[in-house]
C-alpha positions in Angstrom: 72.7 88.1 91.2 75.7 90.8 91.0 78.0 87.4 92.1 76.5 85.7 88.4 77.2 88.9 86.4 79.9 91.2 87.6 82.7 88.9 89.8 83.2 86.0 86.2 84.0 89.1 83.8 85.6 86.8 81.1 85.4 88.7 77.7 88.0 90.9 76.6 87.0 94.0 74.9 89.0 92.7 71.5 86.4 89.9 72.1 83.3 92.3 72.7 83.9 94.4 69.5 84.3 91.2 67.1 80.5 89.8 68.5 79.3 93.0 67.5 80.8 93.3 64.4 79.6 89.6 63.8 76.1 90.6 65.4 75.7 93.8 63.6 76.2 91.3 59.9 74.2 88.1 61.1 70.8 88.0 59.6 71.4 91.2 57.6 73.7 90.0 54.9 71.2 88.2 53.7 68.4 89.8 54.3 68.6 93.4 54.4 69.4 94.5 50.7 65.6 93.3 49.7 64.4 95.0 52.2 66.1 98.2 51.4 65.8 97.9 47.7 61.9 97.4 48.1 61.5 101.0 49.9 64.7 102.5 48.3 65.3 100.9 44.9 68.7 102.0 43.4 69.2 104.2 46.5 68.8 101.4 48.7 72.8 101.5 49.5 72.5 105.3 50.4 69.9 104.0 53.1 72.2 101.8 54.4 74.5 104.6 55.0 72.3 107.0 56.5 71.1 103.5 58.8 75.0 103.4 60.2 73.9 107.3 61.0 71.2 106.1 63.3 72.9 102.9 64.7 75.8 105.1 65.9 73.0 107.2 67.9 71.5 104.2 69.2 75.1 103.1 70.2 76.0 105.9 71.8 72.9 105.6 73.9 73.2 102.6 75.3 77.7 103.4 75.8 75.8 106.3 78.2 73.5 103.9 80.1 76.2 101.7 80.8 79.2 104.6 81.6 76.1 105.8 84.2 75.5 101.9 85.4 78.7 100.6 85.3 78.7 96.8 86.0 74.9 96.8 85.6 72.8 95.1 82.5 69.7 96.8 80.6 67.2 94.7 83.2 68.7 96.5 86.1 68.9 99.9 84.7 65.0 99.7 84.4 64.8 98.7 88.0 67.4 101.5 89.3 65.8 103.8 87.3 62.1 103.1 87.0 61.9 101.4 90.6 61.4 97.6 91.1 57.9 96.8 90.0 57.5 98.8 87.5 61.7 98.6 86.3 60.1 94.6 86.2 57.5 95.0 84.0 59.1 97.0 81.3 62.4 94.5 81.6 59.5 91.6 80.6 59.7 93.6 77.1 62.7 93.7 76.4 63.4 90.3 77.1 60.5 89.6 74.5 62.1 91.1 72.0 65.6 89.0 72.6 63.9 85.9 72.5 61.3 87.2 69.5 64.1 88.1 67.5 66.2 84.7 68.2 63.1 83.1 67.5 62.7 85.0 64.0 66.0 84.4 63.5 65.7 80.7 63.8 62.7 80.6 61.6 64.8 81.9 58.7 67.6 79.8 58.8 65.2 77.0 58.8 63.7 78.3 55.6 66.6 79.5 53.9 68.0 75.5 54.2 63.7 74.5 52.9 63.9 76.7 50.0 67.6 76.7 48.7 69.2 74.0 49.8 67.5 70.8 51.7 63.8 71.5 50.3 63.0 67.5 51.2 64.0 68.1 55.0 61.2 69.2 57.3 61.5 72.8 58.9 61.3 71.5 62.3 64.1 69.1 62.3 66.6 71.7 60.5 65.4 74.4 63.2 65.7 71.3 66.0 69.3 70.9 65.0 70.3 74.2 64.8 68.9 75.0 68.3 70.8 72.0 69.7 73.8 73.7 68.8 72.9 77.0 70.5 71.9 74.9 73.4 75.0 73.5 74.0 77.4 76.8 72.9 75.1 78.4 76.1 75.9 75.3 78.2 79.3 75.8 77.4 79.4 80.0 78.7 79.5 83.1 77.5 83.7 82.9 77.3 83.4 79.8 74.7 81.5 82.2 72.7 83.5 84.9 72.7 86.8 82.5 72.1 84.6 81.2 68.9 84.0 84.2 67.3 87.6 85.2 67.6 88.0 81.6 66.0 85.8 82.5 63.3 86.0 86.3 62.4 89.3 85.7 60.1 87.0 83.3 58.0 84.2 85.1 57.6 86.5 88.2 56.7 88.3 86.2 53.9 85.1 84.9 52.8 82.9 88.0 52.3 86.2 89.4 50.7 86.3 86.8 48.4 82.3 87.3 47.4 82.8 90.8 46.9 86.0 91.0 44.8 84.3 88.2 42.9 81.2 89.7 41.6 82.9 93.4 40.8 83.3 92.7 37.4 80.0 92.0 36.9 78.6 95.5 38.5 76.4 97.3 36.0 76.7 101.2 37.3 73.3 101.2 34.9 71.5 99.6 37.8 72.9 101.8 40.2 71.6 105.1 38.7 70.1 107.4 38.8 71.7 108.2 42.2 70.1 110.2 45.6 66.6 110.1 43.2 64.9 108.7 46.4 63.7 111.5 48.2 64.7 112.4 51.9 61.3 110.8 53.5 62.2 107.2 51.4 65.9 107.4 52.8 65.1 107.8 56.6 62.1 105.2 56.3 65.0 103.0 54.6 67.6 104.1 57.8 65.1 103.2 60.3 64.6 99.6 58.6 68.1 99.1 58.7 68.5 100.2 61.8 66.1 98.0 63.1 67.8 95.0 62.2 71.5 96.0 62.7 71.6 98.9 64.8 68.7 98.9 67.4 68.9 95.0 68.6 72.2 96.2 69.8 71.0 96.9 72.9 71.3 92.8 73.9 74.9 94.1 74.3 73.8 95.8 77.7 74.0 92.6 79.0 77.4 91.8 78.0 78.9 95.2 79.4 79.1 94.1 83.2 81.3 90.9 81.6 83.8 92.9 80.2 87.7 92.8 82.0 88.1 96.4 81.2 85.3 98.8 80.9 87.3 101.7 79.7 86.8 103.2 76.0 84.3 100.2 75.5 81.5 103.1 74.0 84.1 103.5 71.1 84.5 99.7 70.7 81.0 99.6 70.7 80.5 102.2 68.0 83.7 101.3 65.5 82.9 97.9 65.6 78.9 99.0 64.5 80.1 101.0 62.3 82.3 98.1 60.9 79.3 95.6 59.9 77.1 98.2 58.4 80.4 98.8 56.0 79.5 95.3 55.1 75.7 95.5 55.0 76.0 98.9 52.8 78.8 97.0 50.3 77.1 94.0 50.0 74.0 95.9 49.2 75.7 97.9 46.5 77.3 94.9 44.6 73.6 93.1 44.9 71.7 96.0 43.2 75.1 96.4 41.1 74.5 92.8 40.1 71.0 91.8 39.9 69.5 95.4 39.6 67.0 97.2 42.1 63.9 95.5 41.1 65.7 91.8 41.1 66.8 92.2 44.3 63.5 93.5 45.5 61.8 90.6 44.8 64.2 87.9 46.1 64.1 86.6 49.5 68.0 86.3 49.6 69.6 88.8 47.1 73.1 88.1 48.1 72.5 84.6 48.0 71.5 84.8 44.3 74.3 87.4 43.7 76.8 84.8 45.0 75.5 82.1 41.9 76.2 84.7 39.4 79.8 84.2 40.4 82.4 83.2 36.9 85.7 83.7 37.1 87.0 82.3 33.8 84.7 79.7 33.7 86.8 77.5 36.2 85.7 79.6 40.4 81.3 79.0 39.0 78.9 78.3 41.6 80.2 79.0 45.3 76.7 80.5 46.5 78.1 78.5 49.4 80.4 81.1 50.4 77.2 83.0 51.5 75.8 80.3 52.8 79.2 79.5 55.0 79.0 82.8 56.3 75.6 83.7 57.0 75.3 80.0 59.2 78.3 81.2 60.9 76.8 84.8 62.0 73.4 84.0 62.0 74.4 81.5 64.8 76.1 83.9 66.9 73.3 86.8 66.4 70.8 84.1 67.5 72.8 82.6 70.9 73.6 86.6 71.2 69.5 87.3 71.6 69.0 84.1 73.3 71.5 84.5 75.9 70.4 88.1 76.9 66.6 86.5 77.2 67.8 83.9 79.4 70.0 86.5 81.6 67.6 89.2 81.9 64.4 86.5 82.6 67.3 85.3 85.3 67.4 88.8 86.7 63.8 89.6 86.7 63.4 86.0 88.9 66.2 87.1 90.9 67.8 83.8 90.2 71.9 83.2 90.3 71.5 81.2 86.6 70.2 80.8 83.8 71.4 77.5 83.2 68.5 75.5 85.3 65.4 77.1 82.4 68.1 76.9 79.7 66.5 73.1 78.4 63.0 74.2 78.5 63.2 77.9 76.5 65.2 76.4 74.0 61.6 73.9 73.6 59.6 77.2 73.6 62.9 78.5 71.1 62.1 76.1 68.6 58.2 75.9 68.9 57.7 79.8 68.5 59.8 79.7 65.4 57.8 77.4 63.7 54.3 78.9 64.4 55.6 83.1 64.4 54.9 83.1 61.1 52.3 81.0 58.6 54.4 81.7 55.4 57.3 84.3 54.3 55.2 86.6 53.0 53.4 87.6 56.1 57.4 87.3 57.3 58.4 90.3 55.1 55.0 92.4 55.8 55.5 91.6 59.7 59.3 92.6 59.5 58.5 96.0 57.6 55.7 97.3 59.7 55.7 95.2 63.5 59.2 94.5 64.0 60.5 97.9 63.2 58.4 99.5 65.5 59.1 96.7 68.1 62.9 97.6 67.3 62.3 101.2 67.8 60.8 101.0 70.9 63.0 98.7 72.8 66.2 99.5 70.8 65.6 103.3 70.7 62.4 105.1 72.6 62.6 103.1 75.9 66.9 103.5 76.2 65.6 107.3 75.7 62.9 107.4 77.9 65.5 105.6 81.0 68.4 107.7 79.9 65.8 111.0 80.7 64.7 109.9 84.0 67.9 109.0 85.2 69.5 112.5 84.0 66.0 114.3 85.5 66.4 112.2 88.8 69.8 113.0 89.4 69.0 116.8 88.8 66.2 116.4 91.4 68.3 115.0 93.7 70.9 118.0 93.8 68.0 120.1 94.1 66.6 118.6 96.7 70.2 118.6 98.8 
C-alpha cells in the first residue's frame, strides 16, 4: 500500500496549494451566497469571513495530523491511532462522505445545465457525460490533475476578475446595510455553513499529503491557499447581495449566476452569465474528481489493495446512480444541505480529526509514562 501512496510522490506543493484554492471555490461560488444570505441576510458576507475563521482551524488540524503522520493519509491515521478494526470502520465514514459529496456535487451540475441552460436534455445523460470526464482525468493520475489545474487557474483568475470588476458599478451599498445587525448566534450558524462546504471537506486533502515532493511548510500552503478561495467566496457574496439585494439572492438557486446577467457595460459587454458558468464547470470538476479520488484511495486502503484503478469503472456507475436518486427535487437539496450535510461536514471535517488528534496526543503521553 505505502509502494502506491508514498514512493510516486508527483505533485509539487505550487501544485497542492492551487487544488485547494480551486477546491475551496468549486461548488461554493455558486452556491454558497444563497445559503448564507438565507441565515444572514445583508450580513451574509460577514459570515463568510468569520467561516475563513473556522476553515483556518480546521486547516490547521488536519497540517497537525499529517506533520504527526508524515507520508500517511486520513485512512491510516484512523488505523494508527484507533487500532485496525476499529481505525476501519470509522475510515468507512469518511470515505462516505467523499463519495456523498462528489455525488452531491454531480447532482448539481446536472441541474444547474436542466434549469439554466439545456432544460430539453435529461439529467442523467448531462450527469453521464460529466462523469465520463472524471473517469478518464482519474484514469489518467493524480499528476495530470494537478498539471490541469495549473493549466487552468490563470483562466479562472482572469475570469472571476472580470465578473467582479464588471458588476461594481452596479453595487447598491443600500442592500448592503444595515451592517453587523445579525446578531453573534446568526453569524457563527452562517460560519459553520460556510465552513461546511469550503472549509471542513478539506480534509480529502489528507490524502494528497503523502504525494507531495516536499512536505516542508505545506501546513502554511494549506492555510494561505484556504484562506485564498474564501477571499473569493466572501467577494463574490458581497457583490451578489450588493447587486440583487439580500432577499433576491436568498431565494435564487444560483445568485452569482443571476448577478453575472445583470452585467452592461455600455450596452456593447451584455449577457456573459457564461463567465460563471465557464468557471464554476471548471472548479466544480476538480472539487468533484478531488472527492472522488480520495473515496477511491481510501476504499483502496481500507481493502488493502495496491490501486484503485481496478473498482474505478464500477464506482463511477454507483457515481452517477446515487446522484440522480440523493435527492427527489432541489428543495429537499437546500433543506438536506442546511441541516444533514453540515453536521455530516462537522463531524468528519471537524469532530472526528479532533477526536484522532486527542488520542494520539493522549497515547503518546501514556507511552512516556509508561517508560
Amino acid at each position: 500500500m505505502e509502494s502506491f501512496l508514498i514512493d510516486n510522490k508527483k505533485i509539487s506543493p505550487l501544485q497542492f496549494g492551487l487544488l485547494v484554492v480551486i477546491f475551496t471555490i468549486g461548488s461554493s461560488i455558486l452556491l454558497t451566497p444563497s445559503g448564507l444570505a438565507n441565515i444572514a441576510k445583508q450580513d451574509a458576507w460577514v459570515a463568510s469571513l468569520f467561516g475563513i475563521g473556522l476553515s483556518i482551524i480546521v486547516i490547521i488540524i488536519f497540517s497537525i495530523l499529517a506533520r504527526r503522520y508524515p507520508c500517511k493519509t486520513f485512512v491510516e491515521y484512523c488505523e494508527i491511532i484507533l487500532g485496525k478494526w476499529l481505525g476501519k470502520i470509522i475510515a468507512v465514514s469518511f470515505v462516505y462522505f467523499c463519495f456523498f459529496g462528489a455525488s452531491s456535487l454531480l447532482f448539481d451540475m446536472g441541474n444547474f445545465m436542466i434549469t439554466q441552460i439545456m432544460p430539453e436534455t435529461p439529467i442523467e445523460i448531462l450527469n453521464i457525460v460529466f462523469a465520463l470526464v472524471i473517469l478518464y482525468g482519474l484514469r489518467l493520475g493524480i499528476e495530470v490533475i494537478a498539471r490541469t489545474a495549473e493549466i487552468f487557474f490563470p483562466w479562472i483568475s482572469l475570469l472571476l476578475l472580470l465578473l467582479v470588476i464588471a458588476v461594481i458599478p452596479q453595487i447598491e451599498l443600500t442592500n448592503i446595510q444595515p451592517v453587523f445587525e445579525a446578531d453573534l448566534k446568526t453569524v457563527t450558524h452562517g460560519a459553520i455553513v460556510y465552513a461546511s462546504t469550503a472549509g471542513m471537506p478539506c480534509v480529502v486533502f489528507t490524502i494528497l499529503i503523502p504525494l507531495l515532493n516536499k512536505q516542508k511548510k505545506i501546513g502554511r500552503t494549506f492555510v494561505t491557499a484556504n484562506i485564498l478561495g474564501g477571499i473569493v467566496i466572501t467577494v463574490i457574496t458581497f457583490t451578489s447581495i450588493g447587486v440583487l439585494g439580500p432577499d433576491t439572492t436568498s431565494r435564487v438557486t444560483f445568485p452569482s449566476y443571476v448577478l453575472a446577467k445583470k452585467i452592461s457595460l455600455a450596452d456593447v459587454l451584455e449577457r456573459i452569465e457564461v463567465i460563471v458558468a465557464i468557471i464554476w464547470f471548471i472548479t466544480l470538476y476538480f472539487k468533484i474528481i478531488l472527492y472522488f479520488y480520495a473515496s477511491m484511495i481510501g476504499t483502496a486502503q481500507i481493502l488493502g489493495l495496491t490501486d484503485y484503478r481496478p473498482f474505478l469503472f464500477p464506482f463511477v456507475l454507483l457515481l452517477v446512480t446515487h446522484s440522480l436518486i440523493m435527492y427527489p427535487n432541489t428543495i429537499y437539496e437546500a433543506e438536506f444541505n442546511n441541516s444533514v450535510w453540515v453536521a455530516f461536514a462537522l463531524t468528519i471535517g471537524f469532530l472526528l480529526p479532533i477526536l484522532l488528534l486527542v488520542i494520539s496526543i493522549l497515547r503518546k503521553k501514556m507511552k512516556a509514562i509508561l517508560k
